[in-house]
C-alpha positions as CSV (number, residue, x, y, z in Angstrom):
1,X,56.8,-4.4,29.5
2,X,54.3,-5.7,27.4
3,X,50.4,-4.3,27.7
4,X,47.9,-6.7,29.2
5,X,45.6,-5.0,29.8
6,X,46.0,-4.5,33.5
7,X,47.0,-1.1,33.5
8,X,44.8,1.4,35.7
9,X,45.6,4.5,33.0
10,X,43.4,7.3,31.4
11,X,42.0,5.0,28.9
12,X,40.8,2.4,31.2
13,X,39.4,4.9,33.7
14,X,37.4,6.5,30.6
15,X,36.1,2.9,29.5
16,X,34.7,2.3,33.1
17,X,33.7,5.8,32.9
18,X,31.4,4.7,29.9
19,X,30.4,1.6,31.5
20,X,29.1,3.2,34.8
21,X,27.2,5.9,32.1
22,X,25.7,2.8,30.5
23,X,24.7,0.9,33.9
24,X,22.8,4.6,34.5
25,X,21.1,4.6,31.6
26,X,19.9,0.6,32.0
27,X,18.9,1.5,35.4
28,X,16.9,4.4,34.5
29,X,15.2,2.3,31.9
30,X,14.8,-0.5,34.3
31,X,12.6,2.0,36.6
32,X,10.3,3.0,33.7
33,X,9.7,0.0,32.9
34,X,8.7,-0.4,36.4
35,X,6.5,2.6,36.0
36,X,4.9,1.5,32.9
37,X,4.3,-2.0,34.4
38,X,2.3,-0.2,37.6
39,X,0.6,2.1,35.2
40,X,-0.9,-1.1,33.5
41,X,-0.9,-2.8,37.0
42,X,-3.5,-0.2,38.5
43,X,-5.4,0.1,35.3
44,X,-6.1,-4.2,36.0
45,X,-6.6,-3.4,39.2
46,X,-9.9,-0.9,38.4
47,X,-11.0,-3.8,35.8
48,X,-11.5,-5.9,38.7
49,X,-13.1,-3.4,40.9
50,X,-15.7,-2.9,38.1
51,X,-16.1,-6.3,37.2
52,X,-15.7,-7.3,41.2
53,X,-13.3,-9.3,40.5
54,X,-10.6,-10.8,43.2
55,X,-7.9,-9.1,43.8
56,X,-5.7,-12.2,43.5
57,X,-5.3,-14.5,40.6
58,X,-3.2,-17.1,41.0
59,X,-3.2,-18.5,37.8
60,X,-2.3,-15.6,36.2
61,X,0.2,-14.9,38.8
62,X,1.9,-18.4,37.8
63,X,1.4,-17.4,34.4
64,X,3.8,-14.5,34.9
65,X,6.2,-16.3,37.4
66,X,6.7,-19.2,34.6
67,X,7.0,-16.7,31.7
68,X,9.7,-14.8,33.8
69,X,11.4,-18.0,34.4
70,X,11.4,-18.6,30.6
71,X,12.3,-15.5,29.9
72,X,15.5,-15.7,32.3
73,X,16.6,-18.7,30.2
74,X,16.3,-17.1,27.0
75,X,18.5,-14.2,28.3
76,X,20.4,-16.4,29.8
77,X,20.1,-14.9,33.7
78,X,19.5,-16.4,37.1
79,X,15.9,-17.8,36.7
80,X,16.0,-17.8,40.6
81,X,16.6,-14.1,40.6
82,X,14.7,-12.8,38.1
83,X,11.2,-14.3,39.7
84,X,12.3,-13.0,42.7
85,X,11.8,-9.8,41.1
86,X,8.4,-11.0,39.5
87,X,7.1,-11.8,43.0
88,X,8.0,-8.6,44.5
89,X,6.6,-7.0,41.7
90,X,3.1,-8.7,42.1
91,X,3.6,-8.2,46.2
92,X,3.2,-4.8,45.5
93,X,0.7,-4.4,42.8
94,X,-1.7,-6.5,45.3
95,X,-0.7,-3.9,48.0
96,X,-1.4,-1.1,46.5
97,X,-5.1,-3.1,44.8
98,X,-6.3,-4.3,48.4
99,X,-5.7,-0.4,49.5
100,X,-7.5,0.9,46.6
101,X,-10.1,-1.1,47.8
């Protein structure tokens, strides 16, 4: 029988193996980016308390929501999705600025 690829053997099982090894490593990167992006989040947010400046900036916030969506396009992922992400990630940065408050 000819070899389409279909096969569940060792080597397949090692290449998913890899795979799942990769998807840990973008996942952990993912979540220090995350980190990084609060760090410099909460370092805004004391700029504004010192300069008492509104927590909210919605210009800037659609700044961000249409660079997302541009940069979604460019990597050629669900625009949709990714400022989904964007807005939960500015939900919570203004969370966490209104209680520092």
């Amino acid at each position: 029988m000819a070899d389409d690829n279909t096969d569940s053997g060792s080597t397949d099982e090692l290449d998913l193996d890899e795979l799942r090894d990769e998807i840990r490593e973008i996942d952990r990167d993912i979540v220090e980016l995350i980190a990084r992006r609060t760090y410099v989040a909460d370092t805004i947010a004391d700029v504004k308390v010192e300069r008492d400046l509104p927590t909210t900036d919605e210009e800037q916030e659609q700044r961000v929501m249409d660079r997302a969506g541009a940069n979604a396009e460019q990597f050629d992922v669900d625009a949709n999705l990714v400022k989904a992400i964007f807005r939960l990630l500015i939900e919570l940065n203004k969370v966490e600025q209104r209680e520092s408050r």
